[in-house]
C-alpha positions in Angstrom: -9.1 12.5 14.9 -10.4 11.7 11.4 -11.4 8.7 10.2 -11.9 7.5 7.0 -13.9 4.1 6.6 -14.1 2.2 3.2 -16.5 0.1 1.4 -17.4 -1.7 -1.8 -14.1 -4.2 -2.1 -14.8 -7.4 -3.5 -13.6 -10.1 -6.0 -15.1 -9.3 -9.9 -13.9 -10.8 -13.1 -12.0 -8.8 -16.0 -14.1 -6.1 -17.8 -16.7 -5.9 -14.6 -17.2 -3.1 -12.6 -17.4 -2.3 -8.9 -17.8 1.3 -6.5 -16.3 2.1 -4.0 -17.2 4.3 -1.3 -15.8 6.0 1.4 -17.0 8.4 4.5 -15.1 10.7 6.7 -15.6 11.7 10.1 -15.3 15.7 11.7 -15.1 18.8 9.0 -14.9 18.4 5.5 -11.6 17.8 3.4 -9.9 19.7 0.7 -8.8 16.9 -0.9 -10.3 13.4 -0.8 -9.2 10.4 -3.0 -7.6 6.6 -3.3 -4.9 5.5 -3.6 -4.1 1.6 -4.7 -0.8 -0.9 -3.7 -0.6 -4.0 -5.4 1.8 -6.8 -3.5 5.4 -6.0 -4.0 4.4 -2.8 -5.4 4.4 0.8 -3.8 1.3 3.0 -3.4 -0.2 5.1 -6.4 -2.7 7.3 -7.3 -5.5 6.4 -8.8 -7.5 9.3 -8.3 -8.2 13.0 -6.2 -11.2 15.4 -6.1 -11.1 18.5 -4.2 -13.7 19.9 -2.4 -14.9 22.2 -5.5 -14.6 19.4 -7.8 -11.0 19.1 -9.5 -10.6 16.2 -10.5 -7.3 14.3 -11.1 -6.7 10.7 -12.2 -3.3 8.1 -12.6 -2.8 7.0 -15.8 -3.0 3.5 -15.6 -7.2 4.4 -14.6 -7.9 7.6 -16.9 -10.8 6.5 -19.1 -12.2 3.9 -16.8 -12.9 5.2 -13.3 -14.6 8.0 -11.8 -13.9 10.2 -8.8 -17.2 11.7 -7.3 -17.7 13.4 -3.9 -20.4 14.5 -1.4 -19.4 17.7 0.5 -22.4 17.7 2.3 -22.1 13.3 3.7 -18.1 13.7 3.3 -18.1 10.9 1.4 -16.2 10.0 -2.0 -16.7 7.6 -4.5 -14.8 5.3 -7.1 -17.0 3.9 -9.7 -14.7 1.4 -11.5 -15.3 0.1 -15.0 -13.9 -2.3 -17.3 -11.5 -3.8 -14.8 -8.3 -5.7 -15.8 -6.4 -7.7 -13.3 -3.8 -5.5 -13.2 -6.1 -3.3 -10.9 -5.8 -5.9 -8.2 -4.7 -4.3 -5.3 -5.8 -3.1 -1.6 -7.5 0.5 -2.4 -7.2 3.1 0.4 -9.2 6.2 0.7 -7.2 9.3 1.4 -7.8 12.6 2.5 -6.3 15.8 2.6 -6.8 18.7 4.9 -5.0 22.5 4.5 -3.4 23.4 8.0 -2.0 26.4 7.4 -1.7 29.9 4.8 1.4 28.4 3.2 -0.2 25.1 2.0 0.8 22.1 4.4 -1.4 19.8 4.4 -2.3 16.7 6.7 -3.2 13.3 5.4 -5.7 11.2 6.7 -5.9 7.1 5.6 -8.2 4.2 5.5 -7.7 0.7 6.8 -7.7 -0.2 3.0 -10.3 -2.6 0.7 -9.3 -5.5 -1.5 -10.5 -5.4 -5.1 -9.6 -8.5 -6.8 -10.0 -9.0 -10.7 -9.4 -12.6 -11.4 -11.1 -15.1 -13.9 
């Protein structure tokens, strides 16, 4: 039904940047964002806007990345700065649709992109 396609993963040293992008198909989403799993690790937030711009980030990424979105191209972006290696991981984009007056919700995922922060 949806289907959200990624962009933007790549290999970068410590303290560079990259941006991430990624564009859904049908109607637009309440809630778009990504999500991060290192190897051996389980799946975390790393950062979710809504469709009227609130904005939440993981801790680990607060001060460093930024969430933006484009209602109108249902696209969202990840602009990440000052990467450490400990951001290694396979990002996936996620996103989020209201189905019904009491507030479930249907999530939609990525295949995933690799960022990999290595000297």
């Amino acid at each position: 039904q949806v289907q959200l396609v990624e962009s933007g993963g790549g290999l970068v040293q410590p303290g560079e940047s990259l941006r991430l992008s990624c564009t859904a198909s049908g109607r637009r989403l309440d809630t778009m964002g990504w999500y991060r799993q290192a190897p051996g690790q389980e799946r975390e937030l790393v950062a979710t806007i809504t469709s009227g711009g609130t904005i939440k980030y993981g801790d680990s990424v607060k001060g460093r990345f930024t969430i933006s979105r484009d209602n109108f191209k249902n696209t969202v972006y990840l602009q990440m700065n000052s990467l450490k290696s400990e951001d290694t991981a396979v990002y996936y984009c996620n996103g989020q649709r209201v189905v019904n007056v009491e507030g479930a919700t249907v999530n939609f995922w990525g295949e995933g992109t690799l960022v990999t922060v290595s000297s």
